[in-house]
C-alpha positions in Angstrom: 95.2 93.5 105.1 95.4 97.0 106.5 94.6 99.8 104.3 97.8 101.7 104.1 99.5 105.3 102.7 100.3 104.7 99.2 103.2 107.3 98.1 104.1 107.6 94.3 106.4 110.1 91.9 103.8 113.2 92.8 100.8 111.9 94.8 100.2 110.6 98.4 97.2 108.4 98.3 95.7 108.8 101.3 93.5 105.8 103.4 89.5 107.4 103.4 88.3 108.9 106.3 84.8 110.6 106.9 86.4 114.0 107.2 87.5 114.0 103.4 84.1 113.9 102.3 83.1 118.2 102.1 86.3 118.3 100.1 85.7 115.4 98.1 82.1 116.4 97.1 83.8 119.5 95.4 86.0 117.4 93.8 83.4 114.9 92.3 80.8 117.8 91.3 81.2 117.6 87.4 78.2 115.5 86.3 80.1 114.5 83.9 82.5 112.1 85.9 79.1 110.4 86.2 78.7 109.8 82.1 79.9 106.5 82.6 78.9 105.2 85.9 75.8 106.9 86.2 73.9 108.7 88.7 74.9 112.0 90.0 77.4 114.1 91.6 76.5 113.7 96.2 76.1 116.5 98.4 78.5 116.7 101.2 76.4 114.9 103.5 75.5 112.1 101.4 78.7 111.4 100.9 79.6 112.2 104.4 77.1 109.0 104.7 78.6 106.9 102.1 82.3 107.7 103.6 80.6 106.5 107.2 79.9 103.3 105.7 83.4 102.5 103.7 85.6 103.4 106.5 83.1 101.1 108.3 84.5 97.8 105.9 82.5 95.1 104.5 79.9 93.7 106.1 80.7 90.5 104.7 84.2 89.0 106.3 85.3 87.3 103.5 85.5 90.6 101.4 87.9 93.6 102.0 87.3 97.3 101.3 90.1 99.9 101.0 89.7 103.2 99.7 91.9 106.3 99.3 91.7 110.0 98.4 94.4 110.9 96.2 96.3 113.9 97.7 98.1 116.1 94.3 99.9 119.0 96.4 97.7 120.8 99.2 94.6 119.5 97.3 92.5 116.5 97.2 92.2 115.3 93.4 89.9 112.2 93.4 89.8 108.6 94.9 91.1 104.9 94.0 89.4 101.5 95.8 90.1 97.9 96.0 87.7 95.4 96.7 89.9 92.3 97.9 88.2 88.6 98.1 89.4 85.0 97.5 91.5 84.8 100.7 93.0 88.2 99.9 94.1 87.0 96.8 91.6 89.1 94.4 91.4 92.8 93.7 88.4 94.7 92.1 89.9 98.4 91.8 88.5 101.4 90.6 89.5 105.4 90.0 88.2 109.0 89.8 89.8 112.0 89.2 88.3 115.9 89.0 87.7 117.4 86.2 89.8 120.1 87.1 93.2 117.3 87.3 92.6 115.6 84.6 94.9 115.0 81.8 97.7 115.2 83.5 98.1 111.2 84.1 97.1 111.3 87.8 94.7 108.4 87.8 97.5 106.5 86.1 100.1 107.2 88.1 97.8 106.3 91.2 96.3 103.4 89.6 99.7 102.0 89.3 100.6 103.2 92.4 97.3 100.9 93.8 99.0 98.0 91.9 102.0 98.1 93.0 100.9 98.0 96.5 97.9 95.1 96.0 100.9 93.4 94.3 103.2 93.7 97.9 100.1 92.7 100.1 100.0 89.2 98.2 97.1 89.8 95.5 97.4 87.7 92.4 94.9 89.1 90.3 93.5 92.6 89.4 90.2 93.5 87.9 88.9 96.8 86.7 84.8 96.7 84.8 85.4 100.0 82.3 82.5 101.2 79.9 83.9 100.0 76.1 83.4 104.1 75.1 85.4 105.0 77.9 88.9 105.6 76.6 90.2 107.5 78.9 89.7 104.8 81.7 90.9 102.5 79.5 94.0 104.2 79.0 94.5 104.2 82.8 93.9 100.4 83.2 96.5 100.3 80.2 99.4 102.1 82.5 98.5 100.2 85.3 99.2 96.9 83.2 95.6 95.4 82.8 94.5 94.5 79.7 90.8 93.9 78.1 89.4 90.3 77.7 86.2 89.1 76.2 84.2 89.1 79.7 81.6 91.8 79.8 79.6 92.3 82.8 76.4 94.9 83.0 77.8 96.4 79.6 81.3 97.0 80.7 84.3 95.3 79.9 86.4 93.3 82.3 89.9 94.4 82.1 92.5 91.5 84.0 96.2 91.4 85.1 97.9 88.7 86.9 100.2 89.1 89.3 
């Protein structure tokens, strides 16, 4: 599976590459995108370095890594992931948005946009982990057709849609 341009209604989601990192630490400088899942906003190198080692892929052949940068207009607004596993058949996703975009449904319109593709490359199930005070996330999973179930891992809940 071949991380690929992801085009919705008003937002190009674009495959990572190291080169979006200086505008991307910008992007993900509120501390408080990091309310949630902790630690703090990186500098340009440090995520330079993390950038270096996602666009690398997993280590481990049985798992997948694709990540994008989601492209609102001329500007760079935030990311979206997959993690893909059990024979491509599995998908761990995740989003961020800036401060500055949110509130304007971009994380759910790229979320289902994420999907909607996983769902074309053969994936059966989705999975997003979401902090139970995070509404805002949950409202995203919502759009994107997960829903919450009783599974709670490291104090988040698992959210779950089959394909």
């Amino acid at each position: 599976m071949q991380t690929e341009q992801i085009t919705t209604a008003r937002l190009l989601l674009l495959p990572l590459r190291v080169e979006h990192a200086a505008e991307m630490a910008d992007v993900l400088s509120d501390p408080a995108l990091h309310t949630f899942i902790g630690g703090t906003p990186s500098t340009p190198m440090a995520l330079r370095a993390r950038y270096e080692r996602l666009v690398a892929g997993s280590p481990d052949p049985a798992v997948s890594w694709h990540n994008w940068v989601v492209r609102d207009g001329a500007h760079l607004a935030g990311t979206v992931q997959a993690t893909v596993t059990a024979g491509d058949t599995h998908a761990e996703i995740a989003w961020v948005i800036g401060t500055p975009w949110q509130g304007r449904g971009l994380a759910s319109e790229a979320a289902r946009g994420l999907v909607g593709w996983l769902a074309g490359q053969g994936v059966r199930t989705v999975v997003a982990h979401i902090h139970p005070d995070h509404h805002a996330s949950a409202a995203v999973a919502t759009a994107a057709g997960l829903s919450p179930t009783a599974e709670e891992q490291d104090g988040e809940t698992r959210w779950r849609l089959s394909l």
